[in-house]
DOBA-111341 format. One record per residue (C-alpha): residue number from 1; x, y, z. Coordinates in nm, 3 decimals, m for minus. Example, Ala and Ser with C-alpha at 12.3 -4.5 7.8 and 13.67 -1.06 7.14 Angstrom:
<pators>
{pator 1,{1.230,m0.450,0.780}} {pator 2,{1.367,m0.106,0.714}} 
</pators>
This chain:
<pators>
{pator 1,{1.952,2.481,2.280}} {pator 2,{2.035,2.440,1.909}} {pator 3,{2.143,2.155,1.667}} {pator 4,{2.210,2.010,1.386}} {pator 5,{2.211,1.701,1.206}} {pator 6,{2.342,1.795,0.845}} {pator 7,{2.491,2.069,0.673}} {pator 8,{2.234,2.416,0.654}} {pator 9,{1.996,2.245,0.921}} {pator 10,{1.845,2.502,1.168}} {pator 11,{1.729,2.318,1.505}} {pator 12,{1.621,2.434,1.804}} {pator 13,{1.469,2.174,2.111}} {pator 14,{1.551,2.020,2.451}} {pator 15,{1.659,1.737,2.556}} {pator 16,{1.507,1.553,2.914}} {pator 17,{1.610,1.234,3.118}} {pator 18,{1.332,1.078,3.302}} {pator 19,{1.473,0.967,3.588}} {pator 20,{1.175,0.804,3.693}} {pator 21,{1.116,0.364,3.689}} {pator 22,{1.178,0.356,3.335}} {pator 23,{1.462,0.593,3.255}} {pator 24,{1.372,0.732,2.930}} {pator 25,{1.603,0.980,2.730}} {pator 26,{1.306,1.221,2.569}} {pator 27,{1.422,1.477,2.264}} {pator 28,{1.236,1.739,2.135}} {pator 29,{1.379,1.955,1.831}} {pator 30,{1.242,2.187,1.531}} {pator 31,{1.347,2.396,1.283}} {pator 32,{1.444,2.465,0.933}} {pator 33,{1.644,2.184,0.678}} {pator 34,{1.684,2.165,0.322}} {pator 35,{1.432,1.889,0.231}} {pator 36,{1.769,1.668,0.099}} {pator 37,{1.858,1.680,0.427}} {pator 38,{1.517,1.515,0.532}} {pator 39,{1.565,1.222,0.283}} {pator 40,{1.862,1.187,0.392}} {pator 41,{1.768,1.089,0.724}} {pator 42,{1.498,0.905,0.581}} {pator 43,{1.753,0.667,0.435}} {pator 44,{1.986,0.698,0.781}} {pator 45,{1.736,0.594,1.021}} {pator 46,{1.458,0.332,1.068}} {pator 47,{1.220,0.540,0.854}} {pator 48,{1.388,0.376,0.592}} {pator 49,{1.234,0.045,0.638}} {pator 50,{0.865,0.179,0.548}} {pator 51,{1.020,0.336,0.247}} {pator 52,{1.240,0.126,0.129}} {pator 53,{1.516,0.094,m0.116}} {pator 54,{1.275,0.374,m0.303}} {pator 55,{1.406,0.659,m0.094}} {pator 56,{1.726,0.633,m0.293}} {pator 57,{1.551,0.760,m0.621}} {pator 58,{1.395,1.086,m0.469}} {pator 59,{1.513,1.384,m0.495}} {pator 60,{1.424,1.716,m0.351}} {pator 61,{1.426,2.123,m0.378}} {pator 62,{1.383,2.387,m0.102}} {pator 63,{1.337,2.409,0.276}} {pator 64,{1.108,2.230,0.505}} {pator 65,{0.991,2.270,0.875}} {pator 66,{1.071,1.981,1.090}} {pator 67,{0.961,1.847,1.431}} {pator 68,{1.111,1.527,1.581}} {pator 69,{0.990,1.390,1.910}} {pator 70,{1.180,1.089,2.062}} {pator 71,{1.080,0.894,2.343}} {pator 72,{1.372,0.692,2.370}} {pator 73,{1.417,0.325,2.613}} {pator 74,{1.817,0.325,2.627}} {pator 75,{1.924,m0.022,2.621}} {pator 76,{2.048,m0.081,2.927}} {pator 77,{1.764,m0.060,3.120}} {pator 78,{1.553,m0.248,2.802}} {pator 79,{1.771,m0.506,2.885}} {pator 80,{1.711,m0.467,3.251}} {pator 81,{1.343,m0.432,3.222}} {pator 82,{1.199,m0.704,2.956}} {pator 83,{0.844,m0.554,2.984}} {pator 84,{0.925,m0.169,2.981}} {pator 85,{0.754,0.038,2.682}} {pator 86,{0.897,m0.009,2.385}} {pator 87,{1.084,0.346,2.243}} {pator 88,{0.856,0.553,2.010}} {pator 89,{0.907,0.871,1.773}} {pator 90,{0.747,1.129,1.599}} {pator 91,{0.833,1.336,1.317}} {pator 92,{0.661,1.570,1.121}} {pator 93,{0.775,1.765,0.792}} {pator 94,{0.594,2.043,0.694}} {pator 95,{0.634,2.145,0.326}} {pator 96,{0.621,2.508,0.178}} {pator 97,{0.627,2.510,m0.210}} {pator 98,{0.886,2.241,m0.237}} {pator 99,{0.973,2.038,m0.574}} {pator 100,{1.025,1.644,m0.527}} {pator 101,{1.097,1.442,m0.813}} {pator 102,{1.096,1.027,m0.830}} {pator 103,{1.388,1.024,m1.116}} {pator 104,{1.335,0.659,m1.258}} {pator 105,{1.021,0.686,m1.272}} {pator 106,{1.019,1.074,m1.442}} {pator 107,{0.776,1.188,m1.174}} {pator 108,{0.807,1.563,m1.087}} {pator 109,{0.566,1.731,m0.814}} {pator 110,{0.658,2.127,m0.763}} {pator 111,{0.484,2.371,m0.513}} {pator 112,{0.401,2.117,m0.237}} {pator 113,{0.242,2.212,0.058}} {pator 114,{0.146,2.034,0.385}} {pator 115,{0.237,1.811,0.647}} {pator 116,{0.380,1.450,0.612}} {pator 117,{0.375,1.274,0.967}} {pator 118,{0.509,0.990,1.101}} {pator 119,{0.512,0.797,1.389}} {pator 120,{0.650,0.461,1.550}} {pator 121,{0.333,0.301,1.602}} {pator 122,{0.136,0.374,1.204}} {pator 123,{0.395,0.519,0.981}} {pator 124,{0.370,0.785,0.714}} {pator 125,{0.021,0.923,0.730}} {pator 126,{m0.080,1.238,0.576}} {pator 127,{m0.424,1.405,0.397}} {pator 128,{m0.448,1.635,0.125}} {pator 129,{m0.095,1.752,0.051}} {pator 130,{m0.148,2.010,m0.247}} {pator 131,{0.106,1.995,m0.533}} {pator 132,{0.163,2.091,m0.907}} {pator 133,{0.171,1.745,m1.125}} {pator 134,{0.147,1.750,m1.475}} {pator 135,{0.089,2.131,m1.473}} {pator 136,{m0.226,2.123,m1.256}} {pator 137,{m0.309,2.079,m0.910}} {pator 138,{m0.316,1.757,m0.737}} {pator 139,{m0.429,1.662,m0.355}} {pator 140,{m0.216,1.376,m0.216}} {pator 141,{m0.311,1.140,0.065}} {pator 142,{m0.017,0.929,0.223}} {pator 143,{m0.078,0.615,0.397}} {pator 144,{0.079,0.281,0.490}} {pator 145,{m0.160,m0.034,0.405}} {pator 146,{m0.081,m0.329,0.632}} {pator 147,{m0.273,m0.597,0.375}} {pator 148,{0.063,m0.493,0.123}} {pator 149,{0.304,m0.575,0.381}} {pator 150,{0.320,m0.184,0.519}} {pator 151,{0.313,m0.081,0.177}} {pator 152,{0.372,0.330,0.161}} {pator 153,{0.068,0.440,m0.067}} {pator 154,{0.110,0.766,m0.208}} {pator 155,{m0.230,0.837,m0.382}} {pator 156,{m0.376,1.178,m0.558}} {pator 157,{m0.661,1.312,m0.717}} {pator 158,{m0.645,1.568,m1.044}} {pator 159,{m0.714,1.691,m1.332}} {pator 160,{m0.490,1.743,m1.672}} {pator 161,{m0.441,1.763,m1.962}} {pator 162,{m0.460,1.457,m2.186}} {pator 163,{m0.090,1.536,m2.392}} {pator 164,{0.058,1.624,m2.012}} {pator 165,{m0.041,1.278,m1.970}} {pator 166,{0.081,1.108,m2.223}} {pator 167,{0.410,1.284,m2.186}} {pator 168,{0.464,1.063,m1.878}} {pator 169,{0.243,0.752,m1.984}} {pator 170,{0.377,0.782,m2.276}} {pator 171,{0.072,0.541,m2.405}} {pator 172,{0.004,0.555,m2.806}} {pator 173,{m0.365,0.519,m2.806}} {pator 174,{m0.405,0.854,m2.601}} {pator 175,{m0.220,1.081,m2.836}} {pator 176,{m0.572,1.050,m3.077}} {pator 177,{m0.717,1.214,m2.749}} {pator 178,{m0.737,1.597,m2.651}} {pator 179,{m0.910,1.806,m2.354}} {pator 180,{m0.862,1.793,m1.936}} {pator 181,{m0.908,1.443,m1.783}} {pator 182,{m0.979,1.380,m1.449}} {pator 183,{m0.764,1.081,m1.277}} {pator 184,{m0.664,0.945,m0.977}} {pator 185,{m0.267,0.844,m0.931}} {pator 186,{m0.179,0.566,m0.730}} {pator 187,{0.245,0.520,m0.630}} {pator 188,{0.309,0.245,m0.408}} {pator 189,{0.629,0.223,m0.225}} {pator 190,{0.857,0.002,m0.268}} {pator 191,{0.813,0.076,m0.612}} {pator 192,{0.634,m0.181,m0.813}} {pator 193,{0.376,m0.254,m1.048}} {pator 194,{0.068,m0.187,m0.825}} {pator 195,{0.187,0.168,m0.938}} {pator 196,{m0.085,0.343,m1.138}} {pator 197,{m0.268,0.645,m1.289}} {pator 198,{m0.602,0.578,m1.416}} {pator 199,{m0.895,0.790,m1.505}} {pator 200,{m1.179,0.857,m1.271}} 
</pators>
C-alpha cells in the first residue's frame, strides 16, 4: 500500500491488527521525503520532546530515506488492560548528501550521510554520520545523555582551518592564528551553553 504524510512524501508499508490478548495496531512504512518534511514531524509528534523547542531553528535541504515502525497499544484496551506493554516506535532516517543548517546559531553541515535512529525506549542514537562543516569533513555521533535530563548530544570530530573557525567563533585572539586545527564540536540540545567547539 502507499502513503503519505506531507506534501512530496513517497511511502510504501503495511499496516497489521493483532488480534491476539493485547490488540495492538502495528505500522510499517518507508520511502522517500524531503528532509523538511522529517522535521516537520519531528516537531508534530512526541519526538519533539527529546528535541525540544530546538527543532524549530533547523532547517533542511534534499531527500531522505525513512523507515517508521509502530507498535501501537490503542487506548481502549490500555485502559482495559493496566499492565499491557506500553506502545513503542522506531524510526530511522537515512541521509544522502543532505544540507542542515541550525540558523541562530549560524551552523551549516552540507553533504551528510548516514543513519539517525530512534526509538521509544533510548532516543536519537546514531555513530559516525559524515558531513562537510567548516569546509572539511566531520564524523558526528548522536546520543541522548540521561545525567542532562535526556539531553540530545550532537558531538563531532574534525579538522579546519583556523580562519573557517573563527568565521563562526568569531573569537579575536584566533585571527593572530593560521594553519588546520584539529577539534572536537560539542551541540547539546535544547540549545544551551554546554554548547562547544574546542580543540583536541
Amino acid at each position: 500500500n502507499k502513503a503519505s504524510m506531507y506534501q512530496g512524501d513517497n511511502f510504501t508499508g503495511e499496516l497489521k491488527w493483532n488480534d491476539s490478548a493485547d490488540k495492538r495496531l502495528t505500522i510499517n512504512v518507508s520511502g522517500f521525503a524531503p528532509a523538511n518534511s522529517v522535521l516537520r514531524y519531528v516537531r508534530e509528534s512526541r519526538l519533539n520532546n527529546s528535541a525540544g523547542d530546538a527543532i524549530n531553528q533547523i532547517s533542511a535541504k534534499g531527500n531522505v530515506a525513512i523507515k517508521v515502525d509502530l507498535d501501537l497499544l490503542l487506548a481502549t484496551v490500555a485502559r482495559a488492560t493496566p499492565d499491557a506493554r506500553s506502545s513503542e516506535y522506531e524510526v530511522e532516517v537515512a541521509f544522502k548528501n543532505n544540507a542542515l543548517s541550525f540558523d541562530q546559531q549560524s551552523l551549516s553541515f552540507s553533504a551528510i550521510n548516514g543513519a539517525l535512529n530512534f526509538n521509544s525506549k533510548n532516543g536519537f542514537s546514531s555513530k559516525k554520520i559524515r558531513a562537510e562543516f567548516l569546509d572539511k569533513p566531520i564524523f558526528v555521533d548522536v546520543y541522548e545523555d540521561p545525567e542532562l535530563k535526556d539531553a540530545l548530544i550532537i558531538s563531532g570530530r574534525g579538522s579546519s582551518n583556523v580562519v573557517s573557525i573563527n568565521k563562526w567563533l568569531k573569537r579575536p585572539p584566533l585571527e593572530y592564528l593560521k594553519g588546520d586545527v584539529t577539534y572536537i564540536a560539542k551541540i547539546q540540545l535544547p540549545l544551551n551553553q554546554q554548547s562547544t567547539l574546542q580543540p583536541e
